[in-house]
N, C-alpha and C positions, 0 to 999 in steps of 0.2 A: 740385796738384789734377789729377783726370783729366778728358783732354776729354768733353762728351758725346758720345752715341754719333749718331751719321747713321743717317738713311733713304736709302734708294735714291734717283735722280734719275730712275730709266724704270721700267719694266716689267720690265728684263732683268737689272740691275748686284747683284741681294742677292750673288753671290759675292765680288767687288770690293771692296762696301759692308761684307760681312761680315768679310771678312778684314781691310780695313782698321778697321775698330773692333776687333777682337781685337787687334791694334796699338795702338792709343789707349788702350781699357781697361789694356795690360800696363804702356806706358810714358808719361812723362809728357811731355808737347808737346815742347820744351827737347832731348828725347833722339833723337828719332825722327830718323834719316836720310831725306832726300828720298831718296833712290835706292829705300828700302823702300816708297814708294809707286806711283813708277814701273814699279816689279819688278812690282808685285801689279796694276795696272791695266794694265801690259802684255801678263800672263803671262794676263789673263782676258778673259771675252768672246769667247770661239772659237768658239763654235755658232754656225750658219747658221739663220736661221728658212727657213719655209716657201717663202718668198718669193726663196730666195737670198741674203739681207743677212747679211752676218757679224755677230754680236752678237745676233741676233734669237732668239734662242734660248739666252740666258745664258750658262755658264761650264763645261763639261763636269769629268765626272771628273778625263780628265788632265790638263786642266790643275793641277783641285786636286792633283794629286799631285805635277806639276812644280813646282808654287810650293812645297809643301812639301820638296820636296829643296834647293829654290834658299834658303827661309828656313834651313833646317840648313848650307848653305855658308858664309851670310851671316855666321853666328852664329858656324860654327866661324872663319871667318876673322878676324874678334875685333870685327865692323861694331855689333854689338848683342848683348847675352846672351838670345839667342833660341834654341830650339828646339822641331821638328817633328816629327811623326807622320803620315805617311797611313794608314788604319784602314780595313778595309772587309769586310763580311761579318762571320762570326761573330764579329772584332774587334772590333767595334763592341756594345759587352757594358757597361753601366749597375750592373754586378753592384760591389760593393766590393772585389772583387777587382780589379777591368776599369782599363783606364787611363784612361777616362775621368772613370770615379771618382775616380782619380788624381789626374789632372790638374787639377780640380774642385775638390778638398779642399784642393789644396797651391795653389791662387791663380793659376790657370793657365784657360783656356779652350779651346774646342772651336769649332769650322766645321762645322756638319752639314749634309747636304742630306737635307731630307724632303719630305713630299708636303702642301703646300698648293695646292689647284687644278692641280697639276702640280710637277714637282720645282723647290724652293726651297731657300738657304742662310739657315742664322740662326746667331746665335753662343751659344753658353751660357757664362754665367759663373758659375753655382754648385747644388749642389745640396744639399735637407735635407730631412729627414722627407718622402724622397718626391717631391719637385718638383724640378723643372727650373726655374731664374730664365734666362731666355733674353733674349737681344736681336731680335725680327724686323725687320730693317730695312723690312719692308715698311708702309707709316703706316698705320694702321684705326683710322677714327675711333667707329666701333659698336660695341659689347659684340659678343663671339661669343653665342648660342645655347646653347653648351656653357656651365653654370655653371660646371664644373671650369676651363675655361680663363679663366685672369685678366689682364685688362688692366691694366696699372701705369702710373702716369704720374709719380710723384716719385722716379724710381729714374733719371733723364736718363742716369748715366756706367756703368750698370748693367748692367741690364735693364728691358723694357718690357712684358712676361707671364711670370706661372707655370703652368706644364703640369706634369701629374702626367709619372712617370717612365716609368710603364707606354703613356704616348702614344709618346711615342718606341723603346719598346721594341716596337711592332708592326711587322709585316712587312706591311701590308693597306695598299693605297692611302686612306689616312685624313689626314685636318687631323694635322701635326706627327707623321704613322709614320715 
């Protein structure tokens, strides 16, 4: 059985959080190497907030892209049958051509950063007629406003919202662009 998925512990960690549920979701307890969690909590948390405090400011790009070469090492080195993608710009394509789609269809997940009140990571783990079934690690105990956006709650090792596909597919500072 898969673990359920985590919420964030601050304000700052959905990268960390997210990436480590992508983890959890792919393998089962029993499989995972510590070192895979250390990697991913080490390699994240790099932005300084306003204030000067490292971390205060979440998980930047490069780092996601350094943990994604560091997971494709991991993997090739024979640690886990893992591998990674950093995607960015017109890459980043929901079309069934795209690798997302990809990756999606054939039982794999995605890390995205989009625009919740400012840049945030969630994880997706599938999509169908249209929708994105997502993980946001971040907890929201209130329905959104948006009827399209749907809150799940018995999907724990899952997902915890459906977003249409065309939210993620904007480029506009918007809930889940």
């Amino acid at each position: 059985m898969n673990n359920p998925l985590r919420y964030q512990m601050t304000e700052y960690d959905c990268g960390p959080t997210s990436m480590l549920n992508a983890v959890s979701y792919l393998f089962r307890r029993e499989e995972i190497p510590p070192e895979i969690v250390r990697s991913i909590m080490l390699y994240c948390l790099d932005c300084f907030g306003a204030d000067g405090v490292c971390g205060k400011c979440g998980t930047s790009c490069m780092a996601m892209m350094f943990l994604s070469n560091w997971l494709n090492g991991f993997g090739q080195a024979g640690h886990l049958p893992i591998s990674s993608q950093h995607l960015f710009g017109q890459e980043v394509d929901f079309s069934q051509n795209g690798r997302l789609w990809d990756a999606l269809c054939r039982g794999g997940t995605a890390v995205v950063r989009v625009d919740f009140e400012g840049w945030h990571y969630v994880l997706l783990t599938d999509i169908r007629e249209g929708q994105v079934y997502l993980f946001d690690p971040y907890y929201r105990a209130v329905a959104f406003d948006d009827p399209e956006l749907k809150m799940v709650g018995d999907h724990p090792t899952a997902y915890n919202r459906i977003v249409p596909v065309r939210y993620l597919e904007r480029t506009t500072r918007d809930i889940y662009a």
